[in-house]
KEDOSE-677846 format. One line per field, with one value per atom (N, C-alpha, C): residue number from 1; residue in three letters; chain; atom name; z, x, y. Coordinates in nm, 3 decimals. Layout:
<rs>
i = [NUM | ...]
aa = [Ala | ...]
ch = [A | ...]
at = [CA | ...]
zz = [Z | ...]
xx = [X | ...]
yy = [Y | ...]
</rs>
This chain:
<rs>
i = [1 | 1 | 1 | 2 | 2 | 2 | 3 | 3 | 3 | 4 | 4 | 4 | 5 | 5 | 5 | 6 | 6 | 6 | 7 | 7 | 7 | 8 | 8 | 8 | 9 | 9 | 9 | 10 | 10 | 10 | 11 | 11 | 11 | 12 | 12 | 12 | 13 | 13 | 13 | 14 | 14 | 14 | 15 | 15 | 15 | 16 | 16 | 16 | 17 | 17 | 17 | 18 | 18 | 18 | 19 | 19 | 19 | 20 | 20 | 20 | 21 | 21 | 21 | 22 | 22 | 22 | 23 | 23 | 23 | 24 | 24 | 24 | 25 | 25 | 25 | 26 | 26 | 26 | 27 | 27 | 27 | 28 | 28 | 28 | 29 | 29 | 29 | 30 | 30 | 30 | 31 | 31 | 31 | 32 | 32 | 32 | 33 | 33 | 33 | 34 | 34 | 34 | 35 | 35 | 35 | 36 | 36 | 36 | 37 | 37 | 37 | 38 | 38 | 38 | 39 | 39 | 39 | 40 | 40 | 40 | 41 | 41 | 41 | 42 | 42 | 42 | 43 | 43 | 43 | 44 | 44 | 44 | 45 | 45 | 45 | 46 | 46 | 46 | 47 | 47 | 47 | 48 | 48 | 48 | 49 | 49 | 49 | 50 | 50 | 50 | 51 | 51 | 51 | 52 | 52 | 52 | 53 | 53 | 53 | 54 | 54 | 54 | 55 | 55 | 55 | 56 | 56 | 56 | 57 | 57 | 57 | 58 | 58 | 58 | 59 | 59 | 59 | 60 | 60 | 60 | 61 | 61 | 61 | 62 | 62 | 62 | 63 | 63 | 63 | 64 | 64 | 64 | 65 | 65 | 65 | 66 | 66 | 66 | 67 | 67 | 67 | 68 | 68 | 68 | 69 | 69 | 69 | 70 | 70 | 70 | 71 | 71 | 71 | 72 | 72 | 72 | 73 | 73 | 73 | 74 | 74 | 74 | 75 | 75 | 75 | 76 | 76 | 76 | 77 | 77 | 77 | 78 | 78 | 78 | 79 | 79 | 79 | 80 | 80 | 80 | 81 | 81 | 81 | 82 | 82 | 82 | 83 | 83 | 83 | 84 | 84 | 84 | 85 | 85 | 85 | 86 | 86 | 86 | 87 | 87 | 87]
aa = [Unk | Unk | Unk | Unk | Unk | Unk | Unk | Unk | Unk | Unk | Unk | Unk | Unk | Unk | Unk | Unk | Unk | Unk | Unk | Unk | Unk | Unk | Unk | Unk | Unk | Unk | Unk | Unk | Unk | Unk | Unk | Unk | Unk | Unk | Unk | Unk | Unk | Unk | Unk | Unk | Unk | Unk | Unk | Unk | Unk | Unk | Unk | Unk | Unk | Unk | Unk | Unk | Unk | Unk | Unk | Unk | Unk | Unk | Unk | Unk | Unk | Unk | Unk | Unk | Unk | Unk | Unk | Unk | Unk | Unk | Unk | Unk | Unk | Unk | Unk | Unk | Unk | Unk | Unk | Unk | Unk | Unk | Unk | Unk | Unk | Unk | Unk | Unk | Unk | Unk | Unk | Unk | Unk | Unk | Unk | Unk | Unk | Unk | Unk | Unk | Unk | Unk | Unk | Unk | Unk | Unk | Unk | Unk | Unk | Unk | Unk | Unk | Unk | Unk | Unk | Unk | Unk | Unk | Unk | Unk | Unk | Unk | Unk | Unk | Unk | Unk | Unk | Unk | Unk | Unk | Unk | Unk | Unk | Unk | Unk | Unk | Unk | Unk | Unk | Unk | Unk | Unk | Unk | Unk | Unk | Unk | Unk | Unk | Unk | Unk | Unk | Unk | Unk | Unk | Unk | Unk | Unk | Unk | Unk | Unk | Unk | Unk | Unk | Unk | Unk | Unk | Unk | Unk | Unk | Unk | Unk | Unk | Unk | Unk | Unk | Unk | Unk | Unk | Unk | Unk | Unk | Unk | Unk | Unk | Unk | Unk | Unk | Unk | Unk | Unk | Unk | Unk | Unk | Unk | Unk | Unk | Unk | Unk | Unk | Unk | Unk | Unk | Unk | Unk | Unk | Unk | Unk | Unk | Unk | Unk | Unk | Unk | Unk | Unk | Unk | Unk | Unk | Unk | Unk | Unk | Unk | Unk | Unk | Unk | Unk | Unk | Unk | Unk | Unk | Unk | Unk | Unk | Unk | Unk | Unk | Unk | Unk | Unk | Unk | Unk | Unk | Unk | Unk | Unk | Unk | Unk | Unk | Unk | Unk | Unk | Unk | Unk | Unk | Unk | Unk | Unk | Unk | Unk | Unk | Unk | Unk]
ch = [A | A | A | A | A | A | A | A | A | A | A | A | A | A | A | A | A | A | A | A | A | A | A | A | A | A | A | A | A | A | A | A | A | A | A | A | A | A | A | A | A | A | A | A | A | A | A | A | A | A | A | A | A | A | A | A | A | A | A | A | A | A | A | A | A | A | A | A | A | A | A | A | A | A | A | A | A | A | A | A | A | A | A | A | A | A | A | A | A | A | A | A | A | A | A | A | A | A | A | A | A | A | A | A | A | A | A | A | A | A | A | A | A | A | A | A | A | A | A | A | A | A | A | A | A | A | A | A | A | A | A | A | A | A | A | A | A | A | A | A | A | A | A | A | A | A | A | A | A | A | A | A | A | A | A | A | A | A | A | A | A | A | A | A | A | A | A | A | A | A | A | A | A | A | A | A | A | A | A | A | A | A | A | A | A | A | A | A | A | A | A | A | A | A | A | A | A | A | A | A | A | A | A | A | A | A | A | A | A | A | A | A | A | A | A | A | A | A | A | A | A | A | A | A | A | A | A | A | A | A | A | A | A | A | A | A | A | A | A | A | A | A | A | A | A | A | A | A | A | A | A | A | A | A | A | A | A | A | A | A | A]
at = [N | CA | C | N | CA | C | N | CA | C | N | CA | C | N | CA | C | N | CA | C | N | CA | C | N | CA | C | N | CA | C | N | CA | C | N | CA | C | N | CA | C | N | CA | C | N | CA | C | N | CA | C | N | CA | C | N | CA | C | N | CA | C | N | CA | C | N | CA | C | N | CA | C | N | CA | C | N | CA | C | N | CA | C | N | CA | C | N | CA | C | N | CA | C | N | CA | C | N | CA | C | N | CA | C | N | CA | C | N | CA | C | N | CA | C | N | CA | C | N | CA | C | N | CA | C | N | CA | C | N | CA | C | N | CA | C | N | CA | C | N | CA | C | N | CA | C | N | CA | C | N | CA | C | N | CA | C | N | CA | C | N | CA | C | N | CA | C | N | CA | C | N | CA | C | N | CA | C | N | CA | C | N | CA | C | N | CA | C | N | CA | C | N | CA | C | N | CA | C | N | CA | C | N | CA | C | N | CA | C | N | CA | C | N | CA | C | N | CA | C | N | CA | C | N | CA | C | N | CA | C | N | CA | C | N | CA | C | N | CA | C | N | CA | C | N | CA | C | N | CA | C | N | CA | C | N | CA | C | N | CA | C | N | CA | C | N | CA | C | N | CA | C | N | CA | C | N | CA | C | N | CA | C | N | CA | C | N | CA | C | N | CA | C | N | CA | C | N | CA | C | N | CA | C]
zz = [10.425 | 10.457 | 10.405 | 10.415 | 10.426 | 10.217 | 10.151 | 10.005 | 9.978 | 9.988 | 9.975 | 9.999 | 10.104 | 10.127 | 9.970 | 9.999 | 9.857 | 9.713 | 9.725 | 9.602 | 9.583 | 9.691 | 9.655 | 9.700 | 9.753 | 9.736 | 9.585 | 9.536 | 9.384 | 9.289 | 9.312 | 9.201 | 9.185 | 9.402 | 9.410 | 9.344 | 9.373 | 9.278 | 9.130 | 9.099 | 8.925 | 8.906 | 8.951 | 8.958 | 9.012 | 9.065 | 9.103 | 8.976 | 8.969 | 8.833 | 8.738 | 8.692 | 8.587 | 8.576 | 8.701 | 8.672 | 8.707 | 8.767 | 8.755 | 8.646 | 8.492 | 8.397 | 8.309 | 8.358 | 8.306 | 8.307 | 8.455 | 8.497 | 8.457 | 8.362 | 8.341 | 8.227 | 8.177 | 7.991 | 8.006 | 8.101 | 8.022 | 8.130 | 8.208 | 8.252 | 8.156 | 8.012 | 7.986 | 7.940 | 7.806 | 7.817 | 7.727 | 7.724 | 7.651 | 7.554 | 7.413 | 7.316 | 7.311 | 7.166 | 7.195 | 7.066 | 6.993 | 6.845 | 6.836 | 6.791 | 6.754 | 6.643 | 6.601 | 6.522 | 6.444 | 6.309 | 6.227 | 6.119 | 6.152 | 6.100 | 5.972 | 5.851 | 5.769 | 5.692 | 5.705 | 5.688 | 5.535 | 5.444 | 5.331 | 5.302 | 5.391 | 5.344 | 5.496 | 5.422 | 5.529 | 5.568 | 5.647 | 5.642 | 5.747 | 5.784 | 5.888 | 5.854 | 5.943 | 5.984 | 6.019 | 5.937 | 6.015 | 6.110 | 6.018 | 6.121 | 6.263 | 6.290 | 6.429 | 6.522 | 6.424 | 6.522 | 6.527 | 6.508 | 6.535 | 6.605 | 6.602 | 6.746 | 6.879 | 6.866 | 6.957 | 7.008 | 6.933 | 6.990 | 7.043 | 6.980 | 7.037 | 7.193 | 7.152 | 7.345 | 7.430 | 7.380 | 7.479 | 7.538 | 7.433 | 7.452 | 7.565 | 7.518 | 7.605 | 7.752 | 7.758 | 7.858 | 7.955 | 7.895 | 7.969 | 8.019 | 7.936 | 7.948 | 8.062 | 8.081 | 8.183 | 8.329 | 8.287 | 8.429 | 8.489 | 8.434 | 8.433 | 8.434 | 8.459 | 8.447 | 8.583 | 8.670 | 8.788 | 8.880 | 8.841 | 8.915 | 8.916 | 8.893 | 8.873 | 8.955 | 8.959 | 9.040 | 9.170 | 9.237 | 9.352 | 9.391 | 9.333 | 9.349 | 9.405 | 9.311 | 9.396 | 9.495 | 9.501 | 9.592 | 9.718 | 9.724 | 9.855 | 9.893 | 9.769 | 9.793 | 9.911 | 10.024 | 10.136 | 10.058 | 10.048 | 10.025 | 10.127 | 10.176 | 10.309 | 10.460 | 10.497 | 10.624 | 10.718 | 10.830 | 10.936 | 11.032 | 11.122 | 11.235 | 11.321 | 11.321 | 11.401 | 11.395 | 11.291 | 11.231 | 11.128 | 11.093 | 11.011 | 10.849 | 10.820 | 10.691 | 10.660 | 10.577 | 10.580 | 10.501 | 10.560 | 10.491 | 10.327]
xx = [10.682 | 10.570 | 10.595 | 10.734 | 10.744 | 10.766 | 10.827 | 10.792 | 10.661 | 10.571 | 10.407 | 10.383 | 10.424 | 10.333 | 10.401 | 10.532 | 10.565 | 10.522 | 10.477 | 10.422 | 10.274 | 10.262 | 10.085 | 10.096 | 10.196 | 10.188 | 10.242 | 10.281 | 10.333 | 10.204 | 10.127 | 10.040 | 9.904 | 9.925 | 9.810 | 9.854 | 9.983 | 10.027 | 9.982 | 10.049 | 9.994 | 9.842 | 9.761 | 9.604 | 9.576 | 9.645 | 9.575 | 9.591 | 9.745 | 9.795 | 9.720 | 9.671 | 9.626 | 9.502 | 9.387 | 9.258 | 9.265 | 9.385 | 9.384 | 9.403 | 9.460 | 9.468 | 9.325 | 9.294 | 9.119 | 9.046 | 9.064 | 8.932 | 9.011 | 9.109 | 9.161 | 9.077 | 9.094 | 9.044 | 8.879 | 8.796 | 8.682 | 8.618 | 8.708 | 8.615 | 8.740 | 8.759 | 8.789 | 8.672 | 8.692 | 8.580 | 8.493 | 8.362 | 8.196 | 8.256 | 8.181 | 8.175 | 8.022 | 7.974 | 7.862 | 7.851 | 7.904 | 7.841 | 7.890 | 7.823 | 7.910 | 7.996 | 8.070 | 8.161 | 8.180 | 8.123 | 8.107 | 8.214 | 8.280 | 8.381 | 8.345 | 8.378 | 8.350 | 8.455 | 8.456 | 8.602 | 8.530 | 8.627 | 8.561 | 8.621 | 8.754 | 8.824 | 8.825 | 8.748 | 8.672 | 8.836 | 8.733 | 8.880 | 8.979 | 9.056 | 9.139 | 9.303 | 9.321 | 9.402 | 9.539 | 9.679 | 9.739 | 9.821 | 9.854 | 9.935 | 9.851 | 9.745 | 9.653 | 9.649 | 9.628 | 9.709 | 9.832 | 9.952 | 10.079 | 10.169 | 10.033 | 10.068 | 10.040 | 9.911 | 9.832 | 9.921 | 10.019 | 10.080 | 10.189 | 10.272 | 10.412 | 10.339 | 10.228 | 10.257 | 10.200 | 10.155 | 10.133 | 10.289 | 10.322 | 10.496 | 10.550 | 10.515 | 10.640 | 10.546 | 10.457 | 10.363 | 10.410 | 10.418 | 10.453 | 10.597 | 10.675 | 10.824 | 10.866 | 10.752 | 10.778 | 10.742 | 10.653 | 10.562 | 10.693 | 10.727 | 10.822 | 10.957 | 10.983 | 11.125 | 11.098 | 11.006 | 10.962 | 10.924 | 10.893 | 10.907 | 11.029 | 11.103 | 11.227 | 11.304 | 11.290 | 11.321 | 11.320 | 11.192 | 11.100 | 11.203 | 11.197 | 11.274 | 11.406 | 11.476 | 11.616 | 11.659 | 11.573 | 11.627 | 11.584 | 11.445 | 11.421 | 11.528 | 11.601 | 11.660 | 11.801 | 11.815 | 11.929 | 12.042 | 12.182 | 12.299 | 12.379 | 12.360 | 12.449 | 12.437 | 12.557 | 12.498 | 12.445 | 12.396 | 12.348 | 12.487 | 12.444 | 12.611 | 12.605 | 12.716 | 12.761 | 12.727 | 12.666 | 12.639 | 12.791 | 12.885 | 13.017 | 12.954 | 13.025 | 12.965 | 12.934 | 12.882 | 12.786 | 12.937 | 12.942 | 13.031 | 12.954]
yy = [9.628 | 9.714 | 9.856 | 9.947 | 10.070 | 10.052 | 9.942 | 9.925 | 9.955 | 9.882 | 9.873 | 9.989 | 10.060 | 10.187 | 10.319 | 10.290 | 10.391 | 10.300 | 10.214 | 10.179 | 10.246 | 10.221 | 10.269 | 10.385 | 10.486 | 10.664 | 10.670 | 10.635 | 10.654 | 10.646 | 10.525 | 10.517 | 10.601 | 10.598 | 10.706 | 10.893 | 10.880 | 11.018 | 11.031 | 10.932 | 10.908 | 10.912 | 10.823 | 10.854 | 11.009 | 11.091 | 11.190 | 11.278 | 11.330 | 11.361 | 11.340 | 11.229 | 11.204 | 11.268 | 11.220 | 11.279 | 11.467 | 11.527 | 11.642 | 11.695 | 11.626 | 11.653 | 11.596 | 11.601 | 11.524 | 11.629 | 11.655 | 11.741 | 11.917 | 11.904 | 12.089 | 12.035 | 11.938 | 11.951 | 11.940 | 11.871 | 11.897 | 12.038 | 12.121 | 12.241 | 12.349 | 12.316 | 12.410 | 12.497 | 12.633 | 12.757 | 12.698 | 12.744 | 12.649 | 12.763 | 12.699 | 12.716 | 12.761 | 12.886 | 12.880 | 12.854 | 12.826 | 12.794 | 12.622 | 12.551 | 12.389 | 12.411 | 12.358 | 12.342 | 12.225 | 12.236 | 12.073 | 12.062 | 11.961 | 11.896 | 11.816 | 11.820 | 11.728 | 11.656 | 11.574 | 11.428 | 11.353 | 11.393 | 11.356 | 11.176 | 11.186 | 11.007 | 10.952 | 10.811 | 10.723 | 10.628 | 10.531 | 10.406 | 10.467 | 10.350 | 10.319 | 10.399 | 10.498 | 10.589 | 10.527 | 10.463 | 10.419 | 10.516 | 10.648 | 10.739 | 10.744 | 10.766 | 10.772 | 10.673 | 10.535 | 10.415 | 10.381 | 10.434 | 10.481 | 10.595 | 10.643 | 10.774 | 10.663 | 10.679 | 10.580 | 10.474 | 10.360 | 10.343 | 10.379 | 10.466 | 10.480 | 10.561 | 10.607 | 10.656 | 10.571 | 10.412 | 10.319 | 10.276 | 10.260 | 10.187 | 10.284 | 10.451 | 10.519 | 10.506 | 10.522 | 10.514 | 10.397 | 10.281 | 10.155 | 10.194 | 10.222 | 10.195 | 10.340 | 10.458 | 10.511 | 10.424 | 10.375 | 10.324 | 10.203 | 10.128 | 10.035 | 10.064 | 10.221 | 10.265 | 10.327 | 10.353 | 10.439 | 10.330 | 10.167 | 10.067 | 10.038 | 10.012 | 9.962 | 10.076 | 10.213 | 10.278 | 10.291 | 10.238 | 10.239 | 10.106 | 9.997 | 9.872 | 9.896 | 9.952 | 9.981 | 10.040 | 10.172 | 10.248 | 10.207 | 10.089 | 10.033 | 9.894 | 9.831 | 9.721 | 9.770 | 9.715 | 9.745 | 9.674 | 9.709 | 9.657 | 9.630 | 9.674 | 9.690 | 9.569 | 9.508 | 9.425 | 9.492 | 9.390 | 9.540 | 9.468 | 9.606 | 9.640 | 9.559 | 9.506 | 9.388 | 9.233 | 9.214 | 9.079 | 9.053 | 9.122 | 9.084 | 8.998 | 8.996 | 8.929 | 8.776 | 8.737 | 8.615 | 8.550 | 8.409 | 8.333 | 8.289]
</rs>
């Protein structure tokens, strides 16, 4: 029970985190003029889908390095007192 509950204060951390970084980027300052971009070479970007992924990978491999964390430090090693050890 007391696992579950730091699992889901963790993710609810991360969801908060996250959309607090959401909501800095779209109330950043208005622009009053638009700004037009013109992209003269069409076609598929591999450097952009290679950013794109390496920060899925690191993305995962944090999320899964902070489970694995949560995991251990709740796993008990220890007998409890006065039970002596298990044959």
């Amino acid at each position: 029970m007391a696992r579950t509950r730091r699992l889901v204060g963790l993710a609810l951390a991360v969801v908060v985190a996250l959309a607090a970084c959401a909501d800095a980027r779209a109330t950043g300052p208005a622009k009053t003029t638009p700004v037009v971009v013109h992209v003269e070479r069409g076609g598929f970007h591999w450097s952009d889908a290679g950013i794109g992924a390496v920060a899925g990978v690191g993305l995962s491999l944090t999320v899964c390095g902070c489970l694995a964390l949560v995991r251990l430090r709740g796993a008990d090693t220890t007998p409890p007192e006065g039970k002596g050890e298990r044959p």
